[in-house]
C-alpha positions in Angstrom: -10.0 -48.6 -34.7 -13.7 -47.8 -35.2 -13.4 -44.6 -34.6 -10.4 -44.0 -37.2 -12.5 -45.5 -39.8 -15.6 -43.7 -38.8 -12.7 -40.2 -39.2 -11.6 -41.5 -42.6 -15.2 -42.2 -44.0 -15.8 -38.9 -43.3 -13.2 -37.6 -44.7 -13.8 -39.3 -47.9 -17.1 -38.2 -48.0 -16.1 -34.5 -47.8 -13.5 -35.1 -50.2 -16.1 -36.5 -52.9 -18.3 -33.5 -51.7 -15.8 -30.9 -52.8 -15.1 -32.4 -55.6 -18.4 -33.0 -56.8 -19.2 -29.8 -56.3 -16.2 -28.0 -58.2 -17.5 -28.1 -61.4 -20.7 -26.0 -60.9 -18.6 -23.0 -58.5 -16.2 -23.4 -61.7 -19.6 -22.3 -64.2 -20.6 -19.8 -61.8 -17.1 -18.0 -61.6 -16.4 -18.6 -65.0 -20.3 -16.5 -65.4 -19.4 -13.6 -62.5 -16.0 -12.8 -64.7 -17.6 -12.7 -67.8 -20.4 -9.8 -66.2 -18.0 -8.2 -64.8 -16.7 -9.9 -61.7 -18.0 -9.4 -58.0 -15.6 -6.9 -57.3 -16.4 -4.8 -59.8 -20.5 -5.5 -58.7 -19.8 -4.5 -55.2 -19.0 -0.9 -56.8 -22.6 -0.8 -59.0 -25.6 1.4 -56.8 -27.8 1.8 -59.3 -28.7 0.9 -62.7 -31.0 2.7 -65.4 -32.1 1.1 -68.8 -34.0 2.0 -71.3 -35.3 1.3 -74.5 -38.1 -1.1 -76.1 -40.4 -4.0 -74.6 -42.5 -6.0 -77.4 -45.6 -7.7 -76.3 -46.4 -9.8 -78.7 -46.0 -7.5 -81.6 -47.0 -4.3 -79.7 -44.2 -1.7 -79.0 -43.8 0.4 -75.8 -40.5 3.0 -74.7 -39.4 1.7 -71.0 -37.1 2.7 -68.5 -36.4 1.2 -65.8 -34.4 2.0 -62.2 -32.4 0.0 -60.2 -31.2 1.3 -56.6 -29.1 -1.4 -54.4 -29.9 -3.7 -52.8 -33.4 -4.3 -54.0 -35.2 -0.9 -54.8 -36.8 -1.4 -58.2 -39.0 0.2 -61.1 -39.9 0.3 -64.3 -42.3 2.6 -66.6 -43.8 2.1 -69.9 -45.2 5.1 -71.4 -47.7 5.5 -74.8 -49.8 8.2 -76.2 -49.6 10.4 -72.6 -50.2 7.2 -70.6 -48.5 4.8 -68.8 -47.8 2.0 -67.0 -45.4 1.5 -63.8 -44.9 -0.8 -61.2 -42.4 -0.5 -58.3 -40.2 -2.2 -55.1 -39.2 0.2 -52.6 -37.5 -2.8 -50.5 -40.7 -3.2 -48.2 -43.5 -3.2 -50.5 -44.5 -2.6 -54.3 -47.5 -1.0 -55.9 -48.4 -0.3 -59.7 -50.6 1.4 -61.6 -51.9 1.1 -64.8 -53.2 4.4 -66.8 -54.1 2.3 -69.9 -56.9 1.0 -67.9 -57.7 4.4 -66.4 -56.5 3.8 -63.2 -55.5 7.3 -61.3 -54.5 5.4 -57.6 -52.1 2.9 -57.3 -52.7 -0.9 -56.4 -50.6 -2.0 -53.3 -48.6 -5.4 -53.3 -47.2 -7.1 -50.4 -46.1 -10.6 -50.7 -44.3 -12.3 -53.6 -46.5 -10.2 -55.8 -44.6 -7.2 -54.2 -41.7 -8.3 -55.9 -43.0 -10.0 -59.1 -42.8 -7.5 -61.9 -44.7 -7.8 -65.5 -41.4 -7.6 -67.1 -40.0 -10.5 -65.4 -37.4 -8.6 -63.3 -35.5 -9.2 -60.1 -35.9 -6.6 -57.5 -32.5 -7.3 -57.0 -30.0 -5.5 -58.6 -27.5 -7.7 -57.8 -27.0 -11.2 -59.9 -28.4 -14.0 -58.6 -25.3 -16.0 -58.9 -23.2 -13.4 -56.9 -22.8 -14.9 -53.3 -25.8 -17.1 -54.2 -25.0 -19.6 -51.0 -25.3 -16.4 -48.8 -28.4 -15.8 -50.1 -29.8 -18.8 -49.2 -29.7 -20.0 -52.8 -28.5 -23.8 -54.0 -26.7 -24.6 -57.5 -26.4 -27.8 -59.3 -24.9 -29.0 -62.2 -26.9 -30.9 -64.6 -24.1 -31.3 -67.2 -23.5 -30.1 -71.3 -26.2 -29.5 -74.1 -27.0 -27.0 -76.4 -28.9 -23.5 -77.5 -28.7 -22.3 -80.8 -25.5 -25.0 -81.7 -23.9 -23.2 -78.5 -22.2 -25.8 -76.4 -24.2 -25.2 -72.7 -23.3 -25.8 -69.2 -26.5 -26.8 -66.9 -26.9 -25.5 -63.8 -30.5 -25.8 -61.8 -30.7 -23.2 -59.4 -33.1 -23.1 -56.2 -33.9 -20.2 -54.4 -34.4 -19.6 -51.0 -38.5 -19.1 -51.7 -38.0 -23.0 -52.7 -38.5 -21.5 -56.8 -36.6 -23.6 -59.2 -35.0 -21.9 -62.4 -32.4 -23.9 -65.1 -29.9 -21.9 -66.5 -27.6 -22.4 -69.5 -24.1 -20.9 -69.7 -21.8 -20.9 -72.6 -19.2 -23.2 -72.2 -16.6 -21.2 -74.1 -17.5 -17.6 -73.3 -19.2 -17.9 -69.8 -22.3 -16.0 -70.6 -25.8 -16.5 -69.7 -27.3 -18.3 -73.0 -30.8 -19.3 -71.5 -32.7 -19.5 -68.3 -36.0 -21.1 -67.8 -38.5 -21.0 -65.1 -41.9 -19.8 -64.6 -43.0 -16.6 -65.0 -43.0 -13.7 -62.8 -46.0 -12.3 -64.1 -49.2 -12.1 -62.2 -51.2 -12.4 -65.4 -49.1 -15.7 -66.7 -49.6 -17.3 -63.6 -47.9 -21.1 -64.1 -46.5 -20.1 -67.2 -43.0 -21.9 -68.3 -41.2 -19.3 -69.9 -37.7 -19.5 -72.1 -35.5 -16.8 -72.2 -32.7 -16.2 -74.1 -30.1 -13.5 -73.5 -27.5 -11.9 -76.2 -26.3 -8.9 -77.8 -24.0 -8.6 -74.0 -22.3 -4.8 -74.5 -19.5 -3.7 -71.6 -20.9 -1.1 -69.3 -18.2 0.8 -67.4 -16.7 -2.7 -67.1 -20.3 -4.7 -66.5 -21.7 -6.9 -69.4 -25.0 -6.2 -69.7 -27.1 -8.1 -72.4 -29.3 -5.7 -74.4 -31.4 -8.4 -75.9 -33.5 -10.6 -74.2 -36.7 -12.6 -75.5 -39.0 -14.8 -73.6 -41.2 -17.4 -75.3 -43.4 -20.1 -74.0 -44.5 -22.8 -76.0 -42.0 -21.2 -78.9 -44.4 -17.8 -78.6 -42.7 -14.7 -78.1 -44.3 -13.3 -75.1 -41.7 -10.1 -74.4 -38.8 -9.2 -76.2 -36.9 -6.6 -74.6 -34.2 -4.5 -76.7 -31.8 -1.8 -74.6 -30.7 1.5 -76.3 -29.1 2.5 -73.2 -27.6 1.8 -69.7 -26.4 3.7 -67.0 -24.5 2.7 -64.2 -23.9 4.4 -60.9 -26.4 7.8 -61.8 -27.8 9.4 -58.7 -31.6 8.2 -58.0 -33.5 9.6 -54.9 -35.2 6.6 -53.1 -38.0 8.4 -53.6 -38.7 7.7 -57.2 -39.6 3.8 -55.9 -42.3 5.3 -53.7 -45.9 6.5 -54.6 
């Protein structure tokens, strides 16, 4: 008898488990579609984008490269210098020719991977498999950005890194995320950023907007003029 309640209980518990957890895989899925869907991921090898970052009212070209699964750079050039910083999957460098540097500066850890322009390596999303990955989702319920009607979702990565994401309850997309910054030179900074202006890619949304604030100060604002999906990138141009 014991043992059938103990089997029951159990049961229950599961039961309230999965149903708890429904809502968030239902934001999640509802976000993958909107992007694109995973099927239609699995297909993408590489990315390129280009167009204008905006530091705090100074303007600099970019282009950045994206190779799958995590092979990553971007460079920012201005009156015959430049700036670039890389992933090649095992370890990053950058360089900085503003400040007259002519050798690069190796990174190995999670500076390896954090990049000034707040970046994943990965090109992947995040949310795509994101239990694989090692990666947990909650939901935190509704609010609102910009009188958009959000969905809540707190995501922690494997590193332990917390991040909150806001998803449009209507359309899917990614309204807002915040978590600290990736920036070596922001170190504990909070940073908000919204996303918009999403344009269809060879069947991937891709926002070409995206501005990050912290304490409502525009820190980077980041506007695409163009993206490529699937051009052929040697994985040597992630090397130095």
């Amino acid at each position: 008898m014991l043992l059938k309640k103990i089997i029951l209980l159990c049961f229950v518990l599961v039961l309230f488990y999965d149903l708890k957890s429904q809502p968030v895989d239902q934001i999640i899925s509802k976000y993958i579609e909107f992007i694109g869907g995973d099927s239609n991921w699995k297909h993408v090898n590489t990315l390129i984008t280009s167009g204008e970052y905006n530091y705090g009212g100074i303007k600099f070209p970019f282009t950045a490269y994206s190779k799958a699964p995590n092979l990553y750079k971007f460079v920012v050039p201005f009156e015959g210098k430049y700036y670039a910083q890389a992933f090649d999957g095992y370890q990053g460098w950058k360089i900085d020719a503003f400040k007259n540097e002519t050798k690069p500066t190796m990174l190995t850890g999670k500076a390896a991977k954090a990049m000034a322009n707040e970046a994943d390596v990965e090109l992947e999303d995040t949310f795509i498999n994101y239990r694989q990955k090692g990666h947990k989702a909650i939901d935190e319920g509704t609010d609102t950005v910009d009188e958009k009607i959000c969905s809540r979702v707190k995501l922690i990565r494997k590193s332990g890194a917390e991040e909150t994401y806001y998803f449009d309850r209507s359309s899917g997309s990614l309204v807002l995320k915040i978590g600290l910054s990736k920036n070596a030179e922001l170190p504990g900074t909070l940073l908000n950023t919204t996303y918009s202006d999403y344009r269809d890619v060879q069947g991937i949304k891709i926002p070409f907007k995206a501005v990050s604030k912290s304490n409502d100060q525009i820190i980077l604002e980041i506007t695409l003029n163009k993206a490529e999906i699937n051009a052929t990138i040697d994985d040597k141009e992630f090397q130095y």
